[in-house]
N, C-alpha and C positions, 0 to 999 in steps of 0.2 A: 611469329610473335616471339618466340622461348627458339632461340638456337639450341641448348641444351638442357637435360633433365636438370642443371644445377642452377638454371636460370628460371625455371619453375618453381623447384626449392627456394630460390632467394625471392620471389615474387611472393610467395606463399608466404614468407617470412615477415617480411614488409607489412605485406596487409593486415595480418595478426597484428604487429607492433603498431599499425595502426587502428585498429580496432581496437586495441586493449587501452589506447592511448583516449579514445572519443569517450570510454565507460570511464577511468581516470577522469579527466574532463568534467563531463557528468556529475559524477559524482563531487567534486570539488565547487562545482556554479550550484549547486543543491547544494551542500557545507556551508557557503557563505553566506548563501538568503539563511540559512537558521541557524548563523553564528549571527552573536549581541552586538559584536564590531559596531562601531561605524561608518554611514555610508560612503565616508571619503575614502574609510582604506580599503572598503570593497570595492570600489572605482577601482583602485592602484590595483587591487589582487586583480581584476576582470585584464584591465589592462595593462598589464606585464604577462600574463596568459595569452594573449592575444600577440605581445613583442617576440618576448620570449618563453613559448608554451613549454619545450620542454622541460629547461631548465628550472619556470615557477613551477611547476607542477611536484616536480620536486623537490624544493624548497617548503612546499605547503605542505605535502604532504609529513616529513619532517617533522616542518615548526608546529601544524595542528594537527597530525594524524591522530593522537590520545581523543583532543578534542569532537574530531572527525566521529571517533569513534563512541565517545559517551553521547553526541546529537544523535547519532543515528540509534544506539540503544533507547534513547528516550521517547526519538518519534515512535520506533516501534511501538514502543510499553504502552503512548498515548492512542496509538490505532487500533492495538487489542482490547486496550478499556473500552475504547470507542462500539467498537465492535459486537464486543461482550453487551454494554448496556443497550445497546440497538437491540440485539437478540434475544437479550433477557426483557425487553419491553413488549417486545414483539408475539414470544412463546409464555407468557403469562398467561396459565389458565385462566378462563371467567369463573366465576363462583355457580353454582348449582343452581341458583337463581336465575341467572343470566344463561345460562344454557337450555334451562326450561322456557325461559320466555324468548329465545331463539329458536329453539323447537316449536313451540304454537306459533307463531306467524310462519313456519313452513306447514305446518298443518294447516292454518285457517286459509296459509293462500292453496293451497291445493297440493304442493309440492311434495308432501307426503303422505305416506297414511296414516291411520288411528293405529295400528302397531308400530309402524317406525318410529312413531312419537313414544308409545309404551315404552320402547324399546330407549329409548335416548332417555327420557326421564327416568327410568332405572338405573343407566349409568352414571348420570349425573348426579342421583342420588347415594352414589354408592362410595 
């Protein structure tokens, strides 16, 4: 397959440039769905990418890299809020109320004992 160790080297090479080429790519067909564009010029951008990939791919990046780059700050910012108010819904202590009265229905159903309830309604209380 590889006559010599510099034909390994150039294989090696290639693939890299292809690889970095599919993540470029990537990321560009993600830019366009959450660019405001219209859908005719993202037709054009898909397909001039598809004509000529390498060349558009440079070109885009170029004419919208800034662009490229405040979309992607922004979905970020939106996925942490996202994140955050899931977690912060989620980790919302119950009120002392609501945890005594989740403590008796594990006492009444048998699940605990009369101290492990002593025990939770003190801290609950506390």
């Amino acid at each position: 397959m590889w006559d010599s160790f510099w034909d390994f080297i150039w294989y090696t090479i290639v693939i890299f440039a292809f690889v970095a080429y599919l993540i470029v790519l990537w990321h560009i067909i993600i830019d366009l769905f959450r660019d405001k564009s219209s859908g005719w010029i993202k037709a054009v951008w898909i397909i001039f990418l598809v004509l000529l990939p390498y060349i558009t791919a440079i070109v885009y990046l170029l004419a919208k890299g800034r662009g490229m780059a405040e979309r992607q700050s922004e979905a970020v910012k939106e996925a942490k809020q996202a994140t955050d108010s899931y977690i912060q819904s989620v980790a919302t202590p119950k009120s002392p109320a609501e945890q005594i009265a989740d403590a008796k229905q594990l006492l009444d159903s048998g699940t605990i004992t009369q101290q492990e309830f002593d025990s939770l309604k003190a801290k609950a209380l506390s």
